[in-house]
C-alpha positions as CSV (number, residue, x, y, z in Angstrom):
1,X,-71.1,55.4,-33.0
2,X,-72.9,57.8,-31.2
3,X,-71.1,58.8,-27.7
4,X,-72.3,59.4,-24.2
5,X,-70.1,61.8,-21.7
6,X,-70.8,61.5,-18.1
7,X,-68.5,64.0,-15.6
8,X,-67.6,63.8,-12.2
9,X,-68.3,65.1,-8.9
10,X,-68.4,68.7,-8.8
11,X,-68.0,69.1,-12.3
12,X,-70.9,69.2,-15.2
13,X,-71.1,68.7,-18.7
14,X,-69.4,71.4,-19.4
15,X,-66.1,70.1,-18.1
16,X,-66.5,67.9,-21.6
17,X,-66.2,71.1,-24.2
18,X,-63.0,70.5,-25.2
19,X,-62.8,66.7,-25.5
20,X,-66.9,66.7,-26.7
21,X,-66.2,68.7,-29.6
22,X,-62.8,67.0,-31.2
23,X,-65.1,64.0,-31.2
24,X,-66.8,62.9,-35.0
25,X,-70.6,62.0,-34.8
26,X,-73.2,62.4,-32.8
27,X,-71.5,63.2,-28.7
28,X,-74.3,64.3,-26.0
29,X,-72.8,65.6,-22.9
30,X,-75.1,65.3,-19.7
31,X,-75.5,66.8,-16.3
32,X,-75.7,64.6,-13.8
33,X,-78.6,64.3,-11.3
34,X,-77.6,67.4,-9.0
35,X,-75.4,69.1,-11.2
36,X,-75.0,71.6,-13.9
37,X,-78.5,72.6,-14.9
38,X,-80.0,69.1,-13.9
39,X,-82.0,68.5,-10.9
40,X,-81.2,66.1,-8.1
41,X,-82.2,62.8,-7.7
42,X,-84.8,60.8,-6.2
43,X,-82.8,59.1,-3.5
44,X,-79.2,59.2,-3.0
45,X,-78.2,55.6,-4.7
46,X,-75.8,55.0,-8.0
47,X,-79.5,53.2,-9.0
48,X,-81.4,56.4,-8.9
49,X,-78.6,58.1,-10.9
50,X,-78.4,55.4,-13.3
51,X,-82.0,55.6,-14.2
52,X,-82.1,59.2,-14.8
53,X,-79.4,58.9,-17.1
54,X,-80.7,56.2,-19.0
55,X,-83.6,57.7,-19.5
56,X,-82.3,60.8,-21.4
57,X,-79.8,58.3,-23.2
58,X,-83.5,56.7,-24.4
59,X,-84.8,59.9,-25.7
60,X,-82.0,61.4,-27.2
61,X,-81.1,58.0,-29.0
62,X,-82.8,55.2,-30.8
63,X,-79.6,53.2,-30.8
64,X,-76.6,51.5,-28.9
65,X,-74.4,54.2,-27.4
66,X,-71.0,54.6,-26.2
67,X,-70.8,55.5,-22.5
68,X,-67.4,57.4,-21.3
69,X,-67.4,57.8,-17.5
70,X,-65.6,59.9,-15.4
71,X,-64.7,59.4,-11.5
72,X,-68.5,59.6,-10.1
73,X,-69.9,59.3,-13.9
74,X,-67.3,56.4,-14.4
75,X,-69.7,54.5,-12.0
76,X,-72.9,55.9,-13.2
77,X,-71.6,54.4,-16.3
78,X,-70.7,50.8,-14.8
79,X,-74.4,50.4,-13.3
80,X,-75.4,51.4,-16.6
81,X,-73.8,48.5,-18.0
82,X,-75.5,46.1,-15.6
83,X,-78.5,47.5,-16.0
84,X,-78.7,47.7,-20.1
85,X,-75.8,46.0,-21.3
86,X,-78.2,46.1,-24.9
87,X,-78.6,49.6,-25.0
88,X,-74.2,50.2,-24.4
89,X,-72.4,49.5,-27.5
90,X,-69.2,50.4,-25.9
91,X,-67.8,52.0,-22.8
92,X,-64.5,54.1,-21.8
93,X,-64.2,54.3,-18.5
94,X,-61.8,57.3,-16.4
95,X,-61.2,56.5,-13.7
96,X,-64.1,55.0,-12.4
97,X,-65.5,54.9,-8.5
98,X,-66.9,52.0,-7.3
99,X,-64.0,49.1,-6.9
100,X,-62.3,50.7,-3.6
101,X,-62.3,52.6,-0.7
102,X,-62.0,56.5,-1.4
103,X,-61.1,58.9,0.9
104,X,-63.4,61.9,-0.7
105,X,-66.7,59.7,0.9
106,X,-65.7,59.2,4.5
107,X,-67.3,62.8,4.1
108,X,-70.8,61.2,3.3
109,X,-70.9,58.5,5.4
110,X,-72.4,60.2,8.7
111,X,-75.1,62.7,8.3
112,X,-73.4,65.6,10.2
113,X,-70.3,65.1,8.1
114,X,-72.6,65.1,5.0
115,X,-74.1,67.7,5.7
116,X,-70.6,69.7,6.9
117,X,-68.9,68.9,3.5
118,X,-72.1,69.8,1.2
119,X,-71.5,73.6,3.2
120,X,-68.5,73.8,2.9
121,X,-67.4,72.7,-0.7
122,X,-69.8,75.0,-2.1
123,X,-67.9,77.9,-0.3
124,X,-64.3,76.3,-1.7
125,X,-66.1,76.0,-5.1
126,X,-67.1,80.0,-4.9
127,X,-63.0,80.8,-4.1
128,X,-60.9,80.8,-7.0
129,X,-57.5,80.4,-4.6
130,X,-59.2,77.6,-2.4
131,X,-60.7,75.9,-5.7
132,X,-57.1,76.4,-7.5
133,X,-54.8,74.9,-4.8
134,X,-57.2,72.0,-4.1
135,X,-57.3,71.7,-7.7
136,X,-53.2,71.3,-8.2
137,X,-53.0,69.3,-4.8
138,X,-55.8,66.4,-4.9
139,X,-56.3,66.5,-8.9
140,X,-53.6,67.2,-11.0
141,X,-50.7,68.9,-11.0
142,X,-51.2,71.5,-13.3
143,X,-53.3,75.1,-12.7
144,X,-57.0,74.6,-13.3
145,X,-57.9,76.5,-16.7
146,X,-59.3,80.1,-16.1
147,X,-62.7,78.0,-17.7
148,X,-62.9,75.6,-14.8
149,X,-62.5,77.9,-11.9
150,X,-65.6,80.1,-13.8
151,X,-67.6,77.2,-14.4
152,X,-66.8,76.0,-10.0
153,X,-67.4,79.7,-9.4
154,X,-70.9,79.6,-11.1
155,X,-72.1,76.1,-10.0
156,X,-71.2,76.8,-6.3
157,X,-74.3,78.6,-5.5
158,X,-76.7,75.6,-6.2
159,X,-74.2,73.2,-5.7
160,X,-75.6,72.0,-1.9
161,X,-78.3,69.7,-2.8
162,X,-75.9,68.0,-5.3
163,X,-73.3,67.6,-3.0
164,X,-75.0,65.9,-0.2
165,X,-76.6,63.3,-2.5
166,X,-73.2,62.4,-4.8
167,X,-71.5,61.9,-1.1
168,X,-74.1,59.8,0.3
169,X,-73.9,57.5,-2.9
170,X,-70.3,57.5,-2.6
171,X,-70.1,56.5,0.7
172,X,-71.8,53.7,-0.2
173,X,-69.6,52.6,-3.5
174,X,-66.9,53.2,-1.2
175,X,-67.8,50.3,1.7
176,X,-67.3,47.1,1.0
177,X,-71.0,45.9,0.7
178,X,-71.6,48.2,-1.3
179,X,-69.1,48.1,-4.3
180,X,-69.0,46.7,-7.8
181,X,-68.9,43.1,-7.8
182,X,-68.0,41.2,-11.0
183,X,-67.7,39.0,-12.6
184,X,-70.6,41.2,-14.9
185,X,-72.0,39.5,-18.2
186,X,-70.9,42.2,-20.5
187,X,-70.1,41.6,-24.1
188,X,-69.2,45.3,-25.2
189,X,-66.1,47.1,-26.0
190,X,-64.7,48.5,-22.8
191,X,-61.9,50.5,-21.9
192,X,-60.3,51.9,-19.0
193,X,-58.1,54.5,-18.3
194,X,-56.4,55.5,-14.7
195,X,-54.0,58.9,-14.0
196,X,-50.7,56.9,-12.6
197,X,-50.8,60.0,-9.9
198,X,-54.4,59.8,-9.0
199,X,-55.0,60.9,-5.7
200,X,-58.7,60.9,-5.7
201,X,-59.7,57.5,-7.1
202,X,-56.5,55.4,-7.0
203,X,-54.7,53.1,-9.8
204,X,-55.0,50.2,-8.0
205,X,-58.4,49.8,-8.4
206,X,-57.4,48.7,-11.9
207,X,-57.1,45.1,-10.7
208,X,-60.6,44.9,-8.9
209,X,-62.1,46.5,-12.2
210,X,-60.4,43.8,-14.2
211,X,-61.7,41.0,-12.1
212,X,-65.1,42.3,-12.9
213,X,-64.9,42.6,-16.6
214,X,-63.1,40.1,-17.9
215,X,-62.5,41.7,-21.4
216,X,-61.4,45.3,-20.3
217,X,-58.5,46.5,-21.4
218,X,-56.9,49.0,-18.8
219,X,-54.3,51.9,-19.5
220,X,-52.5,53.4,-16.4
221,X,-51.1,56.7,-18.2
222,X,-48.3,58.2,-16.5
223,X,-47.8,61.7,-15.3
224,X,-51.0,62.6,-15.5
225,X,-53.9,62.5,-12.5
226,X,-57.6,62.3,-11.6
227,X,-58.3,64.4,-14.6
228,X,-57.6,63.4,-17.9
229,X,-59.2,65.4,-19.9
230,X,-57.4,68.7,-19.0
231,X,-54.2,66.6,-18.6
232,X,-54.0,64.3,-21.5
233,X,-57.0,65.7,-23.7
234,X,-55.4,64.7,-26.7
235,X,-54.8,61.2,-26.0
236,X,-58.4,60.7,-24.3
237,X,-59.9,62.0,-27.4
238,X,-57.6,59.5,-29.4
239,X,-58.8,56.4,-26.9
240,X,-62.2,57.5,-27.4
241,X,-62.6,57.5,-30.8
242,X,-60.9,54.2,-31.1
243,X,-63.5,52.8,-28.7
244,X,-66.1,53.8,-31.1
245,X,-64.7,52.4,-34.1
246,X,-64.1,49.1,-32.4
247,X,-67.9,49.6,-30.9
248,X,-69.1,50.4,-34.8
249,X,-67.3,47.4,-36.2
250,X,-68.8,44.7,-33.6
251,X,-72.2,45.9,-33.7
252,X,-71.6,46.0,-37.8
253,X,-70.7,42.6,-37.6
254,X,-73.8,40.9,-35.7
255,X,-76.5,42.5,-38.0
256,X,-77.8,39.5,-40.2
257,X,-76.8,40.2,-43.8
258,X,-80.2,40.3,-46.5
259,X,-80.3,36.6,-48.4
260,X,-80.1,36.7,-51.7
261,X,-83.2,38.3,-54.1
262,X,-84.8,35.5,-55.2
263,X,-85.4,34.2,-51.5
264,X,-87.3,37.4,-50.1
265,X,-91.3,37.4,-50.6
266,X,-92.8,39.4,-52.8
């Protein structure tokens, strides 16, 4: 099946390399709206960055894809589902934001704190020692890779824009009104996977998640934090991939099978 990989905040599609490339068939990695190389969006709701990435999904592919989501992308990925459960053959989800509170968004609830954050950040981005002990202290407890703190270090100086929009949409995944609220009518393949020692985007919000998709299967890894794919690349390629078998086999199975010779015209 082909694959889909969305990032989080602060990151881009770059933070996918090493996962994106261990994967078979077709794997796009996109920006999202205000990262990486990709502009910002419209208006500073998950709906605006939903549509931008469905979009590109439309022109790069003519068929079902796999969506895998992480943090901030994990919920671009949910609305996504809601919004064209035909065009999502199958979904892997990382710790997706959306199903609780989050401490990360207080920062974009208030415009003056929006704004403070989207100055500041950039500046921590721009600092490898800032960057690297945020990195070990809120997101895993490992070093960053030499590759991370170059990719923050180059993104920081248009990072501002970005910023400010993600923590205004996050804010508002992050009140109560404004969360995912199931239960949603999607049929796909759809897995989950939360860090055990996830600060960020905590564990618990398994069980909300789970009351919203009824069929999700949910894997709370331990040792490991907000970011898998540094911490546990391995397995998340492994969980991938099976993702998109399962994903290949069901859509494999609904196509209508040609009747037999003598029944088709001429």
């Amino acid at each position: 099946m082909p694959c889909v990989l969305l990032h989080g905040f602060l990151d881009s599609s770059a933070g996918w390399r090493a996962v994106g490339r261990q994967l078979p068939g077709r794997t796009w990695a996109l920006d999202l709206p205000g990262f990486g190389r990709s502009d910002c969006p419209s208006r500073p709701e998950i709906g605006a960055y939903a549509a931008r990435i469905g979009a590109a999904v439309e022109r790069l592919c003519d068929e079902p894809v796999v969506l895998v989501g992480h943090s901030f992308g994990g919920a671009v990925a949910v609305e996504l589902l809601r919004r064209e459960p035909d065009r999502i053959a199958g979904a892997v989800l990382v710790a997706p934001a959306g199903f609780g509170g989050l401490p990360l968004a207080a920062f974009g609830r208030y415009r003056l704190s929006n704004e403070l954050a989207a100055a500041v950040l950039p500046l921590g981005l721009a600092n490898p020692l800032v960057c690297g002990a945020t990195y070990m202290g809120l997101i895993a407890r490992r070093p960053p890779s030499p590759r991370l703190l170059a990719r923050a270090f180059l993104s920081a100086p248009r990072a501002r824009a970005g910023v400010r929009a993600a923590l205004g949409t996050l804010a508002e995944l992050a009140q109560p009104r404004g969360r995912f609220r199931g239960p949603f009518d999607y049929p796909g393949e759809l897995r989950v996977v939360w860090g055990a020692r996830d600060r960020l985007v905590p564990a618990h919000h398994a069980e909300v998640l789970r009351a919203a998709f009824a069929q999700a299967r949910v894997e709370i890894w331990p040792r490991v934090g907000h970011h898998p794919q540094a911490e546990a690349p391995e397995r998340l390629v492994r969980t991938i991939q099976r993702s998109c078998e399962r994903a290949g086999r069901a859509r494999r199975s609904l196509r209508p099978s040609a009747g037999p010779v003598e029944q088709q015209a001429a």
